[in-house]
Each structure stands twice: as C-alpha cells, then as structure tokens.
N, C-alpha and C positions, 0 to 999 in steps of 0.2 A: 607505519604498519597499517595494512586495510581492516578495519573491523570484520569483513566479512571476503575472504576470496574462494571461490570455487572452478577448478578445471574438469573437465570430461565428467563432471557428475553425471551419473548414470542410476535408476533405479526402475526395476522393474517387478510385477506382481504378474508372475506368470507370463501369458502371452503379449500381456501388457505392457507398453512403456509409456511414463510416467516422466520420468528427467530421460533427456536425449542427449549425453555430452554435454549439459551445461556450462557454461562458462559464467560466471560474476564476478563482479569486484565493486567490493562499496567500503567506501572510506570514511573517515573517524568524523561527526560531528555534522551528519546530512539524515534528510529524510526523504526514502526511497519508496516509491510506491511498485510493487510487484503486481501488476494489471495483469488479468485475461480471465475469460471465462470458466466455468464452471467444466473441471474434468482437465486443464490445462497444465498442473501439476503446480500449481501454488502454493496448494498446501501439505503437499510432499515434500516440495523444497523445504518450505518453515520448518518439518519434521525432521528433516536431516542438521539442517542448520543447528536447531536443538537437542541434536544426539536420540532421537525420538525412534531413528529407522537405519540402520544399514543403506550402506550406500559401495557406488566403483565411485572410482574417481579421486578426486582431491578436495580435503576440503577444510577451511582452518574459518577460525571462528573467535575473534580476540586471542589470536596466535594460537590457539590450543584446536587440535582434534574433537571435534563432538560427541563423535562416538565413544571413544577411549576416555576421555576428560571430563564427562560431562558434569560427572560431582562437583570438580573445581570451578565448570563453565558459568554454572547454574548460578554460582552467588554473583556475576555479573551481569547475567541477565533476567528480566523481565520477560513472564510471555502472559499474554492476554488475549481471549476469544470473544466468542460473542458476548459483548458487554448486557444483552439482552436474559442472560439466560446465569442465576442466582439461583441456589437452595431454597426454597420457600421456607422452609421451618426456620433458615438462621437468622437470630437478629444481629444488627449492625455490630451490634459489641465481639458477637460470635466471629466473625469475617474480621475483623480487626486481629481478634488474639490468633487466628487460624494463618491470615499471614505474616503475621509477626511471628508465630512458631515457625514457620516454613523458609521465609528467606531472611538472610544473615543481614540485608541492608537496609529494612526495613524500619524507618522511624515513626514510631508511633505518636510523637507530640505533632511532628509535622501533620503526618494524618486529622488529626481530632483536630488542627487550628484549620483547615479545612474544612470538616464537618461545621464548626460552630458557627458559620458562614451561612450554611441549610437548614433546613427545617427537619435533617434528620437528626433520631434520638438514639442513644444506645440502644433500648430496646427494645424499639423497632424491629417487627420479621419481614423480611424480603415480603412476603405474599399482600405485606400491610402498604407498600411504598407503589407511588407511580411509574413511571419509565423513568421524566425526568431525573427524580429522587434515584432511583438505579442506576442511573450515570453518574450522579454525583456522587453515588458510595463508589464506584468501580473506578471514577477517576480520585478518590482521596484514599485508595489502597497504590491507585498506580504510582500515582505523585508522590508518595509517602517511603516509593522505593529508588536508592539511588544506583541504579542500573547503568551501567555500560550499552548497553542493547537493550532497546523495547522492542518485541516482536507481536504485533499486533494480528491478527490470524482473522479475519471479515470479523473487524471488533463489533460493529454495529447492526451487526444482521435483526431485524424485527421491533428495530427503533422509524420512527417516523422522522422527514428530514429535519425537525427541529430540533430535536433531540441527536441525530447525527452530525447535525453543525456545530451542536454545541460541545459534543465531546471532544470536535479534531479540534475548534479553536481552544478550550480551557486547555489541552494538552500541550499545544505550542506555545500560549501564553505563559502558562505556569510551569511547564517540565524541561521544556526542550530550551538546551544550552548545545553549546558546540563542544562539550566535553562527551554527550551523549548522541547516538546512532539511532536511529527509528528504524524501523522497516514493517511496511502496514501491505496485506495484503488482499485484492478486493476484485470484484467485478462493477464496482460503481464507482464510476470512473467520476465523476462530477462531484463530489462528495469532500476528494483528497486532493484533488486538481491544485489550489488556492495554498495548501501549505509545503507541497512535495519543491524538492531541491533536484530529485532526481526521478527519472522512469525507467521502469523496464517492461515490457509489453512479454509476455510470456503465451505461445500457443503450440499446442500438442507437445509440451517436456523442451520447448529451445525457448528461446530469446530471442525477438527477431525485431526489438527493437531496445535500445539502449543508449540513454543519453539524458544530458543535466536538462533541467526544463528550460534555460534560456538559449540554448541549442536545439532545442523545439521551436521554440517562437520564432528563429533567423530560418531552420532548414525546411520550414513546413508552408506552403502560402496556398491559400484557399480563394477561389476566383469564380465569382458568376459571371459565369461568362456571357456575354452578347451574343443572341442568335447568330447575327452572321461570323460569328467569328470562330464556332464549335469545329470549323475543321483543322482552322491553326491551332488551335490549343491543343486540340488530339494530335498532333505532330511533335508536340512540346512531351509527347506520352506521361499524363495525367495517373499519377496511381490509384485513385479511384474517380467515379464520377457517378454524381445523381440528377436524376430530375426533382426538378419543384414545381408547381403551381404554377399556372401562366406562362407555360413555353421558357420556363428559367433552368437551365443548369449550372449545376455547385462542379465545380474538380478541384483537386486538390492534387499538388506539385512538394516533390520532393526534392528538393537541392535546385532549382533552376530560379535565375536570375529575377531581381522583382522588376528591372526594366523590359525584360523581356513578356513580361506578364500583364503590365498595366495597362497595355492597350487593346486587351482579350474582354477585360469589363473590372468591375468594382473587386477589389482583393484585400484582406482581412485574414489574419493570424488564426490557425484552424483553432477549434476548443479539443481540449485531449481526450474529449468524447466520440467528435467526428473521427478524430486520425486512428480514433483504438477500432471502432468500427471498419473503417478500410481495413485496416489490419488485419481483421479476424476474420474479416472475408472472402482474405487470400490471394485478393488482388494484389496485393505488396506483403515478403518476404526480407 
C-alpha cells in the first residue's frame, strides 16, 4: 500500500487553480522532495494531504481519506513548518509538555536524551536561544515522534545554510528508517538534493516531473558543448540551453544516448538545481 496516492486532484480558490488533476504516488519508507516555485501549489497539496482543505479528486493517505479521517490520520503523522519560527515567550519545557499533549506518539524520554546532547535547558524561552539551538529543539520534538508520515512544509525558511544542513542531515541520521515516509517540501532545491530517494518537480498545480533520483542521474546528461559542434547538438534537441563565459554553452538532454553525446564536448550528470531551473522555465514539460 502507497503511503501517499493521489488522482485528478483538483483545488481551486475562485478563478484560481492551484492543484490541476494531480496525479502522485509515494510509497512506504522513501524520501520525496515536492520542488517548484513559490505559487506552484506545494503547499496546497501538503494541506490536502493533511485533511487541512477540501479537495476533487482522489486522494488516500496511509490508506485513510484526509478529509473525512483526519482525527485517526493525525496520530500517524508528523507535520512541521518553518523550523525558523517558535513562540518566543515558550520555554523548552513548555514545547515539550504542549506536544506531548497534542500527539498520541510522542516520547518524551526519547526527546530529553536528545536535548541532554545540547546546551539547551528546560527553561529556556525560545527568544533566549540561537537559530542553531531552535533546530535543535525542533528536531528533538520531531525525533521524539514516532510518525508514519513526516511532512515537512519549507521547514527551513530564515535558517542560514548551516543550520539547514544541519537539520536535513540530523534528520536522516537519527529519524528516518524505512518503516517511515518523508515528504519535504521547498523551493531550494540544493539543500534536499543529497538526502531525497525521490523528486517531483511541481509547476502551476501539475507534475511535470517525477522520478526516483537514480533515474535522474541515467535520464538527465548535461554537455558543454564545443563551439563547433553547437549545430549538432541542437539537432539532438537540447531541453534547455545556456550560455557561459568564454563562448561556452551548457545543454542539457533528456533521454538521449551518452555515446551519442560525447563527442559534442565534456558531459557530466546535471545537479537538480540546473534541471529544476530548465523546468520552470518551460522549455520542458
């Protein structure tokens, strides 16, 4: 059973469409990153998935309805938002008893053998801690819960990248088993690159791209290509294509042969930053 399938999801806010017939399917014990820009409907999807919004469509969610179920949903999942953004007047002890009231899986000893790792103190207020220290409370509440589904919503918004490395690796080190599903959702693509199992590229309410990441790395090949060589390769029709510095052009090939490629100039495995970019550019659907 998929942790997560979705058909013809559909939502819409007036004249606006938001999910267009979505289609997903994410399966039990992977971590999927939801890419695409701001307005793309990432995180309307997360809100449906959560039972948060009405929806058309179909849509099951550790086999249970989100909408209709969402009471029962709830105690197997985890959702988390910007990890940036804490109550200032609470202290740590506060955050601890507030989700330990709120969800049914949450273990409190596991938590605190956590904490006693940090420099945080029970009581501590949020307004008193660094960034650092605020990840490290946000990921010993997350860790602490034994969720089916962690839905991560732009966790890291107004973290500097150190502190965003450091939340997606403690998270895979310490949390993530193949008993449990991730799904993180973001516009910084370089960030989640390194731990994702899966992508989906998301723009204007579709999908228009979907696939396990080692099925990126075989169907994606990136090629600077050699001046003379810029009219063959544009016959190879390049999904997208840039200039660089010094008369150099970057294209990038979807599904075509790497012997057909190598003698165009130097070709190297794209990063999922470049291919999201093409993407969102429209030059590839």
């Amino acid at each position: 059973m998929p942790c997560i399938e979705a058909r013809r999801l559909r939502k819409t806010f007036g004249a606006t469409v938001a999910l267009d017939g979505l289609d997903l399917r994410v399966e039990e014990g992977r971590i999927l990153g939801l890419i695409g820009p701001n307005g793309a409907g990432k995180s309307t999807a997360v809100n449906a998935i959560l039972g948060l919004t009405p929806y058309e469509g179909e849509l099951r969610v550790l086999g249970r309805d989100p909408w209709t179920e969402r009471e029962r949903l709830m105690r197997d999942v985890c959702f988390v938002a910007d990890v940036a953004v804490l109550p200032r007047w609470m202290r740590v002890r506060e955050a601890i008893e507030f989700v330990a009231g709120v969800h049914p899986r949450f273990d409190r000893a596991r938590c605190e053998r956590f904490l006693a790792n940090t420099q945080l103190k029970p009581q501590m207020k949020v307004r008193e801690l660094s960034k650092g220290m605020i990840v490290q409370l946000h990921l010993a509440l997350v860790m602490a819960i034994d969720a089916k589904l962690l839905v991560l919503d732009e966790p890291t918004l107004g973290l500097d990248i150190l502190y965003r490395k450091q939340f997606y690796q403690r998270l895979l080190e310490d949390y993530f088993d193949e008993q449990k599903t991730i799904l993180i959702t973001t516009h910084q693509v370089e960030e989640v690159e390194h731990i994702l199992t899966d992508v989906m590229f998301i723009r204007d309410g579709r999908i228009v791209l979907d696939a396990p990441m080692e099925d990126v790395g075989e169907r994606y090949i990136e090629v600077l290509v050699n001046g003379d060589r810029l009219d063959t390769a544009r016959a190879l029709k390049p999904i997208d294509e840039r200039a660089l510095p010094f008369g150099k052009t970057v294209m990038l090939f979807d599904g075509v042969a790497l012997p057909q490629l190598q003698d165009l100039g130097e070709t190297r495995t794209p990063g999922l930053a470049d291919l999201f970019v093409a993407t969102m550019k429209g030059t590839y659907a």
